[in-house]
PyMOL Python script that loads the backbone (N, CA, C, O; Angstrom):
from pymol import cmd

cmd.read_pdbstr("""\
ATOM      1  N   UNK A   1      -6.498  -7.304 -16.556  1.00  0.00           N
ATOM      2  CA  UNK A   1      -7.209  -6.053 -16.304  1.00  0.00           C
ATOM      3  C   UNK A   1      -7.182  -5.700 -14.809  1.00  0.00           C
ATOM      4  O   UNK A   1      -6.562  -4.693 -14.465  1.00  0.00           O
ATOM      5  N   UNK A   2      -7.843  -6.496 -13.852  1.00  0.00           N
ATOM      6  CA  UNK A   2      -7.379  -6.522 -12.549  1.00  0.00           C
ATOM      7  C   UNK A   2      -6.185  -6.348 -12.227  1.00  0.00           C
ATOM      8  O   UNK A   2      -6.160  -5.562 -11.280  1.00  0.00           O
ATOM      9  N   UNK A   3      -4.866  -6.769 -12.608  1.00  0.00           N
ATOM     10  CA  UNK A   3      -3.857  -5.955 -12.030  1.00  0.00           C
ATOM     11  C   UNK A   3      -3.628  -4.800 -13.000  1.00  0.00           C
ATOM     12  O   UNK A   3      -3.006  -3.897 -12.440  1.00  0.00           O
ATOM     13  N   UNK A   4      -3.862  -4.591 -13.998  1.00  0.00           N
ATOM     14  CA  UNK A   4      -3.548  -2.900 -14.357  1.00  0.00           C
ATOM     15  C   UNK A   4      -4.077  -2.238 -13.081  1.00  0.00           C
ATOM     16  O   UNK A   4      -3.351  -1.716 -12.235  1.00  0.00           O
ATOM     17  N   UNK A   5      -5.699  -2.324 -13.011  1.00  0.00           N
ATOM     18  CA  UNK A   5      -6.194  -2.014 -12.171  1.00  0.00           C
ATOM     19  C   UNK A   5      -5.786  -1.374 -10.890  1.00  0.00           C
ATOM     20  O   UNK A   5      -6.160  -0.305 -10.407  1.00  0.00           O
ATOM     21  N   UNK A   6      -4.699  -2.504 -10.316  1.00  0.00           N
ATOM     22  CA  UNK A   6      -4.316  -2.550  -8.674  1.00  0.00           C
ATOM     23  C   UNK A   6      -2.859  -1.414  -9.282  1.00  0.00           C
ATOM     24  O   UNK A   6      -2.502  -0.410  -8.667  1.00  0.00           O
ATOM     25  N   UNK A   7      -2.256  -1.886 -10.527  1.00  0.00           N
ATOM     26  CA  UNK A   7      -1.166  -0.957 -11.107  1.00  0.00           C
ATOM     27  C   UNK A   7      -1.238   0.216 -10.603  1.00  0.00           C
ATOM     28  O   UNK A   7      -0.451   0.852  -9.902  1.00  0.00           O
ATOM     29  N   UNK A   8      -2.343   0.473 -11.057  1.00  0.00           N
ATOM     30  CA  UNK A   8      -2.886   1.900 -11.304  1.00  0.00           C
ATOM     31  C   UNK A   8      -3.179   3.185  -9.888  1.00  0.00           C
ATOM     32  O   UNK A   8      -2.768   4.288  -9.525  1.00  0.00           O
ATOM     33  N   UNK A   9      -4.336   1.931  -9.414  1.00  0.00           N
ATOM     34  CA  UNK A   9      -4.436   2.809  -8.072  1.00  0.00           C
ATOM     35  C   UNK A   9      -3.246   2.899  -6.722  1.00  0.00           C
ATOM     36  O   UNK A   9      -3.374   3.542  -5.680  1.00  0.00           O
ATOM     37  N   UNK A  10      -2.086   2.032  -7.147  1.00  0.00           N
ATOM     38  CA  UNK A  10      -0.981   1.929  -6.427  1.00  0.00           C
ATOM     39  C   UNK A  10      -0.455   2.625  -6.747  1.00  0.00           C
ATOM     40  O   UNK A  10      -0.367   3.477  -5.863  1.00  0.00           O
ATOM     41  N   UNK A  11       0.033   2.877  -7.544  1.00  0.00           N
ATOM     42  CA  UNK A  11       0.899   4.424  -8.535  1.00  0.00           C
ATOM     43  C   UNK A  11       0.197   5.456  -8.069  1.00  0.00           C
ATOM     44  O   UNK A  11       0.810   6.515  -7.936  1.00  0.00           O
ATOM     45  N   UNK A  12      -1.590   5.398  -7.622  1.00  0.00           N
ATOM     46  CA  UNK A  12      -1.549   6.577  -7.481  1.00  0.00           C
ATOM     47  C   UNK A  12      -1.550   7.372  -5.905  1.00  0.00           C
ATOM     48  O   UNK A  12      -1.771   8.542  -5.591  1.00  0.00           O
ATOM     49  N   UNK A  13      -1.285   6.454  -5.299  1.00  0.00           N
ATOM     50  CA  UNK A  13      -0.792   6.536  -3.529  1.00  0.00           C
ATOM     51  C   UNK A  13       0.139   7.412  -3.388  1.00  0.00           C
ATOM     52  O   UNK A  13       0.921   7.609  -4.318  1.00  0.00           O
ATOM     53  N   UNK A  14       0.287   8.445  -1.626  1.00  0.00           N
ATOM     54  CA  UNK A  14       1.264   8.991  -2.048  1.00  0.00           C
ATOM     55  C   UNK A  14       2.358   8.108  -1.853  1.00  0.00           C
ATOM     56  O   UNK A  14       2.430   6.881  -1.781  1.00  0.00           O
ATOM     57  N   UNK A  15       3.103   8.926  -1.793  1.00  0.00           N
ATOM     58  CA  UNK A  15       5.061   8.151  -1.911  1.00  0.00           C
ATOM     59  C   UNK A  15       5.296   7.123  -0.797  1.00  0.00           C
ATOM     60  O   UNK A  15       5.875   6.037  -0.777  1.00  0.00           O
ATOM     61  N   UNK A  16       4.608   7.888   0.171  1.00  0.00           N
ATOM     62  CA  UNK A  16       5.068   7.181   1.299  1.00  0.00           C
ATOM     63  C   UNK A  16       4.100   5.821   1.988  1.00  0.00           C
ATOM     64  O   UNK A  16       4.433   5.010   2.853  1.00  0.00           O
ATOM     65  N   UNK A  17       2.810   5.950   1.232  1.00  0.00           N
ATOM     66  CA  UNK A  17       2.259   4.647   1.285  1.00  0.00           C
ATOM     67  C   UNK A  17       2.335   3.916   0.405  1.00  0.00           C
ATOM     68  O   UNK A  17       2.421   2.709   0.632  1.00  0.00           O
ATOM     69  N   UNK A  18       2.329   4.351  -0.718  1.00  0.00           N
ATOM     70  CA  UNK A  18       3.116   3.209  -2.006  1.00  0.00           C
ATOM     71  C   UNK A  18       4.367   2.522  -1.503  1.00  0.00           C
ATOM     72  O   UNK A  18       4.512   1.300  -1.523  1.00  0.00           O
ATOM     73  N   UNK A  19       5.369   3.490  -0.996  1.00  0.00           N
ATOM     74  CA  UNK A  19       6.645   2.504  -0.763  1.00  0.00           C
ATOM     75  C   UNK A  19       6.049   1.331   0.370  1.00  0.00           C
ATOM     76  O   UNK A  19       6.424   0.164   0.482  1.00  0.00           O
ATOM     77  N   UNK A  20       5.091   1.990   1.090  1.00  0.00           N
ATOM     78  CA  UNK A  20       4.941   0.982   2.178  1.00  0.00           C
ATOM     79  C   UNK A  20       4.376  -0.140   1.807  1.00  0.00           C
ATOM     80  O   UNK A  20       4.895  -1.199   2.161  1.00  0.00           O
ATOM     81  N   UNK A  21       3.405  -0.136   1.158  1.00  0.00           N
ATOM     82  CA  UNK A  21       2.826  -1.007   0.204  1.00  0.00           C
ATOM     83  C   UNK A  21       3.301  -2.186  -0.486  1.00  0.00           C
ATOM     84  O   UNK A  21       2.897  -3.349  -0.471  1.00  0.00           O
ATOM     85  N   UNK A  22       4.392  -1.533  -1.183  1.00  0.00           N
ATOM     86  CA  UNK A  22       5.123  -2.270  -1.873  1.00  0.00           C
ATOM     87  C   UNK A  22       6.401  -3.082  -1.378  1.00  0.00           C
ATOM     88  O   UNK A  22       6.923  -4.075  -1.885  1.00  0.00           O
ATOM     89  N   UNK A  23       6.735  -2.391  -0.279  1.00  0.00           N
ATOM     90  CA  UNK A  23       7.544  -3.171   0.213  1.00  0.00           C
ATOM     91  C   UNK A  23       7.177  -4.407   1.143  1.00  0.00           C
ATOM     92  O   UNK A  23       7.951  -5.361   1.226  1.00  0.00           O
ATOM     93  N   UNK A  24       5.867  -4.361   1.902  1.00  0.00           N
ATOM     94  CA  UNK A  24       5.161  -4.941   2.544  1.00  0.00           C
ATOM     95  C   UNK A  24       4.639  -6.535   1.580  1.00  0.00           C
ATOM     96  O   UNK A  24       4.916  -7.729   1.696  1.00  0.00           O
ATOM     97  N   UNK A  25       3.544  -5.508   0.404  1.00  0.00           N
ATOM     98  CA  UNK A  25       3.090  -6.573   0.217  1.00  0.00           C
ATOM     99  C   UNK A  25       3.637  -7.178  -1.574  1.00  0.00           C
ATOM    100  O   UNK A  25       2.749  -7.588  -2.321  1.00  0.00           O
ATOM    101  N   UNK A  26       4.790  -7.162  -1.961  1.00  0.00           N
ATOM    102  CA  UNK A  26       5.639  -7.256  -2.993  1.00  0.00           C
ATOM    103  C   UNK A  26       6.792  -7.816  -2.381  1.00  0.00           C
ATOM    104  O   UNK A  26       6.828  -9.045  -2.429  1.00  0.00           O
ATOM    105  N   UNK A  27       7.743  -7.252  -1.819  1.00  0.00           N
ATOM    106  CA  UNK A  27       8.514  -7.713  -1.522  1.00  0.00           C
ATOM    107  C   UNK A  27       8.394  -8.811   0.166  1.00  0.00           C
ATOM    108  O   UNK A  27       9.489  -9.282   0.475  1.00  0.00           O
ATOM    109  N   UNK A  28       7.716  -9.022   0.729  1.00  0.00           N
ATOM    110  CA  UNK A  28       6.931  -9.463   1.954  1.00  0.00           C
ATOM    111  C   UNK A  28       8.097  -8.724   2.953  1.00  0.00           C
ATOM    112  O   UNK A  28       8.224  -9.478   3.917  1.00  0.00           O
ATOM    113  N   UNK A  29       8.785  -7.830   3.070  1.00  0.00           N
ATOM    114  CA  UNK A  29       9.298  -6.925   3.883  1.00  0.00           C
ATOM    115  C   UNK A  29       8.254  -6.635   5.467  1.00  0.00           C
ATOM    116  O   UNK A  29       7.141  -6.154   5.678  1.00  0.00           O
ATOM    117  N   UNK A  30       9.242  -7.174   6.242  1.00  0.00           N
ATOM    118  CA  UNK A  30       8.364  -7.414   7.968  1.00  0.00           C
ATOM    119  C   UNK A  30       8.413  -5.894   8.436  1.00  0.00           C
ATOM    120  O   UNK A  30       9.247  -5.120   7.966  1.00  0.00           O
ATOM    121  N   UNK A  31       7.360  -5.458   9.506  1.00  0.00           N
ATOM    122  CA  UNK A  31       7.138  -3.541   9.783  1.00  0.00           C
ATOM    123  C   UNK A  31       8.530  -3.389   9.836  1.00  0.00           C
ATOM    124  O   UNK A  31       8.948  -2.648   8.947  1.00  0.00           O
ATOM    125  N   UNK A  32       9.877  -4.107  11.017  1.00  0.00           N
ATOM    126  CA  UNK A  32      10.667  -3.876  11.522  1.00  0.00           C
ATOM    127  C   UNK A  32      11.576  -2.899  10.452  1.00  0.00           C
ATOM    128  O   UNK A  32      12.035  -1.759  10.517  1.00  0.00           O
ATOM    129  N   UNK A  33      11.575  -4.018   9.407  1.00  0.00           N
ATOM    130  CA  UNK A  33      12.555  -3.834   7.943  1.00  0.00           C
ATOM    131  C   UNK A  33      11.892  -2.097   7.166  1.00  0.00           C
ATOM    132  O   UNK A  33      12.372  -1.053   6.725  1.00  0.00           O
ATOM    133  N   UNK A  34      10.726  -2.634   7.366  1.00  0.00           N
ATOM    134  CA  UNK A  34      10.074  -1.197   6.438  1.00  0.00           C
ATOM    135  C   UNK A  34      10.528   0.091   7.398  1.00  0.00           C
ATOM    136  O   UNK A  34      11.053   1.056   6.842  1.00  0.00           O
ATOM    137  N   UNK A  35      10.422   0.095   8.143  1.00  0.00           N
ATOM    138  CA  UNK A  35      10.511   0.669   9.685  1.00  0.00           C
ATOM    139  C   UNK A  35      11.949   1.302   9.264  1.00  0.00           C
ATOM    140  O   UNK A  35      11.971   2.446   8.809  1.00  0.00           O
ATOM    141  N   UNK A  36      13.004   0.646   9.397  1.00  0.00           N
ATOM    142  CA  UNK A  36      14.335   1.468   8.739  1.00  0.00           C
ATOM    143  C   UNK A  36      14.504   1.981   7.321  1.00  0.00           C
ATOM    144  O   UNK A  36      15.301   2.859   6.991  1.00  0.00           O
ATOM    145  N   UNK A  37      13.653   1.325   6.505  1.00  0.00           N
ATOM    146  CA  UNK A  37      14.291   1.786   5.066  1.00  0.00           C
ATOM    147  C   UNK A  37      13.238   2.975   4.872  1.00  0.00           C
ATOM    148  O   UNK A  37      13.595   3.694   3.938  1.00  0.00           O
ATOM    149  N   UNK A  38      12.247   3.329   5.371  1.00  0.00           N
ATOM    150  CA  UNK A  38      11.670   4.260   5.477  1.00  0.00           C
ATOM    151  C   UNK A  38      11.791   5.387   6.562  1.00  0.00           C
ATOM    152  O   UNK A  38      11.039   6.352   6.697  1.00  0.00           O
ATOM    153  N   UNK A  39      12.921   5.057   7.325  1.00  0.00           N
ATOM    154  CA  UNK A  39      13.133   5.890   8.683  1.00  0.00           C
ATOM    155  C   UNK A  39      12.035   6.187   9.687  1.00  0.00           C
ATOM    156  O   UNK A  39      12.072   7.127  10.481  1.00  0.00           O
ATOM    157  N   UNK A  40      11.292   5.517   9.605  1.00  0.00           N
ATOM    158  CA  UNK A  40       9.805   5.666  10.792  1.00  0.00           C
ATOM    159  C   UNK A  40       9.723   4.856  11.669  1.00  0.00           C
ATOM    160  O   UNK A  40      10.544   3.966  11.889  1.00  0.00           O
ATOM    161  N   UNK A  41       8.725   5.072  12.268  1.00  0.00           N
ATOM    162  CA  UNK A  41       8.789   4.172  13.683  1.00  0.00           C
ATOM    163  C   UNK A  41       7.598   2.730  13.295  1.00  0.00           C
ATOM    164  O   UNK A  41       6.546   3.105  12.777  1.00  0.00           O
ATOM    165  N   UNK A  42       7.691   1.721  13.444  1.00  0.00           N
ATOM    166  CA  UNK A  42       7.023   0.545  13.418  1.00  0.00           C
ATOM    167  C   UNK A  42       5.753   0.821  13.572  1.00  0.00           C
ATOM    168  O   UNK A  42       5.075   0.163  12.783  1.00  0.00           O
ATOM    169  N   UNK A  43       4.981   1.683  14.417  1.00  0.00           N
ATOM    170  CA  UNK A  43       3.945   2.270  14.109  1.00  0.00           C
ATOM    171  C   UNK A  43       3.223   3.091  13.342  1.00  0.00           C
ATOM    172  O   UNK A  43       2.022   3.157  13.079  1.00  0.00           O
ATOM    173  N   UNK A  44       4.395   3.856  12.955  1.00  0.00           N
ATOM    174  CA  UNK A  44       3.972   4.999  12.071  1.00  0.00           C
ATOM    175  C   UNK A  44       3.702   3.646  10.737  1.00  0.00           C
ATOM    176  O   UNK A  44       2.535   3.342  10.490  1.00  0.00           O
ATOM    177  N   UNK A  45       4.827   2.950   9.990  1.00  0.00           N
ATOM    178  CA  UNK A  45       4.551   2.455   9.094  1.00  0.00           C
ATOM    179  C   UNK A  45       3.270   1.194   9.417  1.00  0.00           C
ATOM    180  O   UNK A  45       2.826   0.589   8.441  1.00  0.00           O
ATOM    181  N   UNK A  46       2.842   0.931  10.541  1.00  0.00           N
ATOM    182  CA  UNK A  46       1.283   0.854  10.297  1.00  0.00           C
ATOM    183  C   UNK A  46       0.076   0.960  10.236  1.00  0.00           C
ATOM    184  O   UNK A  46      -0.865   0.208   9.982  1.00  0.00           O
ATOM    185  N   UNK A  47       0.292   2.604  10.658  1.00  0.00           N
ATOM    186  CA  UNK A  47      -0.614   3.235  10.081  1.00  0.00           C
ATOM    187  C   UNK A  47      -0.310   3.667   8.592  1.00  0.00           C
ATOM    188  O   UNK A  47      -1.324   3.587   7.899  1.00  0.00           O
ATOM    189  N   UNK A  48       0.595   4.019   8.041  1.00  0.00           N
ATOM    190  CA  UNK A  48       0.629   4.115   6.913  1.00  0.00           C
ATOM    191  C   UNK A  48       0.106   2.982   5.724  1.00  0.00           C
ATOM    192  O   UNK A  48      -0.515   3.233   4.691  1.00  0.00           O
ATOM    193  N   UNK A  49       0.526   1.791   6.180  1.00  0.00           N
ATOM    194  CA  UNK A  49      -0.155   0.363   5.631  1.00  0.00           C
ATOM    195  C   UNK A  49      -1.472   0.935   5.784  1.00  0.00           C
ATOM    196  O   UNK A  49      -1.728   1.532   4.738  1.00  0.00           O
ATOM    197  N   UNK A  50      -2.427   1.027   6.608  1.00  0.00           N
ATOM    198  CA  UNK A  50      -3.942   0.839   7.175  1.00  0.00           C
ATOM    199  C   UNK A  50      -4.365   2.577   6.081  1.00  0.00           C
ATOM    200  O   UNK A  50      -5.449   2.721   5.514  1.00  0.00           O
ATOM    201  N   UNK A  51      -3.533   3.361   6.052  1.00  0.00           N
ATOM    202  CA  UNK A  51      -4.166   4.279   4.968  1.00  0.00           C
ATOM    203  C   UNK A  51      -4.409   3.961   3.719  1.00  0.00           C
ATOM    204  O   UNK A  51      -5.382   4.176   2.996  1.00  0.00           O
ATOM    205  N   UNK A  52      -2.904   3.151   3.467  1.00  0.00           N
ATOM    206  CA  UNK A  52      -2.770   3.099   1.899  1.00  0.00           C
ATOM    207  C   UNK A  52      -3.876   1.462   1.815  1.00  0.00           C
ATOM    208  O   UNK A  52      -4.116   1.157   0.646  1.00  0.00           O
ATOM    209  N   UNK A  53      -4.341   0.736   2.608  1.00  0.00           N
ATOM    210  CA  UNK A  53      -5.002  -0.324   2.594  1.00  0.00           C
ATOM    211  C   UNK A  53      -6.509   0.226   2.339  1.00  0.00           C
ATOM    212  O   UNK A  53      -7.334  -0.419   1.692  1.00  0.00           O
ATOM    213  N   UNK A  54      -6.763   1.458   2.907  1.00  0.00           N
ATOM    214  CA  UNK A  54      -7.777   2.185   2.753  1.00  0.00           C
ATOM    215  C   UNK A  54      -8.543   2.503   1.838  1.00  0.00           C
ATOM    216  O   UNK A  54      -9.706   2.203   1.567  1.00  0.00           O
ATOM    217  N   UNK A  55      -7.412   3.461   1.152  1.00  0.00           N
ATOM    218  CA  UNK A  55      -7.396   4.101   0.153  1.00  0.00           C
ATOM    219  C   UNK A  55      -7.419   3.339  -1.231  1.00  0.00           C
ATOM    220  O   UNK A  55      -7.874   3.716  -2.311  1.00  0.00           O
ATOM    221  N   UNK A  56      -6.661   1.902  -0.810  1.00  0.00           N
ATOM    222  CA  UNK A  56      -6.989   1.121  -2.043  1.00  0.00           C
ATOM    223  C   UNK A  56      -8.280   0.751  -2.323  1.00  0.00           C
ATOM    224  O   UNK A  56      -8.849   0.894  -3.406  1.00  0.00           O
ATOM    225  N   UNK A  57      -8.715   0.287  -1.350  1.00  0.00           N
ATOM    226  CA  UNK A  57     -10.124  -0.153  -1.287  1.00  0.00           C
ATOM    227  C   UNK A  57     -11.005   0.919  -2.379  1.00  0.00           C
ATOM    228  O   UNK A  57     -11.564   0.790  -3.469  1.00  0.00           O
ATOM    229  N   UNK A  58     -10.763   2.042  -1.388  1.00  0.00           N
ATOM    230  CA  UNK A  58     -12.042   2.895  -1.607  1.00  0.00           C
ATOM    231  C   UNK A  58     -11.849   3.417  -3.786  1.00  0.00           C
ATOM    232  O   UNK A  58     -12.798   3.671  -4.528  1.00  0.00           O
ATOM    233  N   UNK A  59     -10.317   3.402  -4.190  1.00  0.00           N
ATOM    234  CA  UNK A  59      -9.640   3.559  -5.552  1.00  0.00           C
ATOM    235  C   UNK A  59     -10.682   2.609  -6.172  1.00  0.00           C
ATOM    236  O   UNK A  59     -11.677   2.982  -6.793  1.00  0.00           O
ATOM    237  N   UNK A  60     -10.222   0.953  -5.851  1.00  0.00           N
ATOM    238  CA  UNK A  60     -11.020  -0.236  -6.282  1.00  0.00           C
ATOM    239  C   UNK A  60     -12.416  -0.600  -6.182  1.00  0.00           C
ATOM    240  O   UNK A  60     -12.799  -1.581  -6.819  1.00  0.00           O
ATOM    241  N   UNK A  61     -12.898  -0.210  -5.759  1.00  0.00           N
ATOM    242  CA  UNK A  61     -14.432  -0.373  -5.078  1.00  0.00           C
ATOM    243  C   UNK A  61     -15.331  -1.005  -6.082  1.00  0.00           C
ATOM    244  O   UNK A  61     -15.908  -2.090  -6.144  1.00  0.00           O
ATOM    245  N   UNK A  62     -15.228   0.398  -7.103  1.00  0.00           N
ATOM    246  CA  UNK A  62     -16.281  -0.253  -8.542  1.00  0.00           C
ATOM    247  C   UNK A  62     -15.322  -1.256  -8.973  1.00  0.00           C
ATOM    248  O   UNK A  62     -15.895  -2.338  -9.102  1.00  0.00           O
ATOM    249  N   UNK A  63     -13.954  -1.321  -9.274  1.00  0.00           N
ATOM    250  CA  UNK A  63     -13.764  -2.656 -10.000  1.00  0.00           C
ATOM    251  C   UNK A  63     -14.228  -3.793  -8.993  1.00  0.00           C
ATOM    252  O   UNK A  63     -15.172  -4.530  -9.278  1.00  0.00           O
ATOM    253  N   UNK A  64     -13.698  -3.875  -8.102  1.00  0.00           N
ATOM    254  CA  UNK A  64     -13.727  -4.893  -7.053  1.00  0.00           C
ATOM    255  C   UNK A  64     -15.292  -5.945  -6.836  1.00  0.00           C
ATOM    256  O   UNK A  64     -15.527  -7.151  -6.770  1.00  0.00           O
ATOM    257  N   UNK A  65     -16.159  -4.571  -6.780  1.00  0.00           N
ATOM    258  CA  UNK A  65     -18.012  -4.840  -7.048  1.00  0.00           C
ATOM    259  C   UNK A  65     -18.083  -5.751  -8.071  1.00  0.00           C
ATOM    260  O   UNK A  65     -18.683  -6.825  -8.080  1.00  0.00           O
ATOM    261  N   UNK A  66     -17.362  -5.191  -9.012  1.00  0.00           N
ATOM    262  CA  UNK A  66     -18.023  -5.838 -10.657  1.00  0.00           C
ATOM    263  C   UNK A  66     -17.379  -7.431 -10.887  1.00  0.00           C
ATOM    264  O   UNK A  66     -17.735  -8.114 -11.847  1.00  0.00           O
ATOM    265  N   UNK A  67     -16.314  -7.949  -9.795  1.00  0.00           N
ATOM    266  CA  UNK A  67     -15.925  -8.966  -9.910  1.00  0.00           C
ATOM    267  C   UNK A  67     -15.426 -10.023  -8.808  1.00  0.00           C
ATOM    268  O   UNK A  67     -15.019 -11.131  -9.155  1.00  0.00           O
TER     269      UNK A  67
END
""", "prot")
cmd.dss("prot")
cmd.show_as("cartoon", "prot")
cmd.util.cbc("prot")
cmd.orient("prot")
């Protein structure tokens, strides 16, 4: 249930923090790497991490509480 969960609110990120996401923390892809396959600058993709890290939270919150 917990990962449908994380499924779910990851799918619902936009594009560009999902990929970051996923490449980060799925594939363990270092900023440098994300950094080219996303064409951004090493910073940009961490702030993009720190949104979509955000945003998960705030998606998960009630599940997260309840367990």
């Amino acid at each position: 249930e917990r990962a449908e969960a994380v499924d779910a609110a990851t799918a619902a990120l936009p594009e560009a923090q999902r990929l970051a996401i996923i490449l980060r923390r799925f594939e363990a892809m270092p900023y440098d790497d994300i950094a080219v396959v996303l064409k951004i600058s090493v910073p940009a993709v961490k702030s993009l991490l720190f949104r979509a890290r955000e945003d998960l939270r705030e998606r998960l919150k009630g599940f997260l509480a309840e367990g």
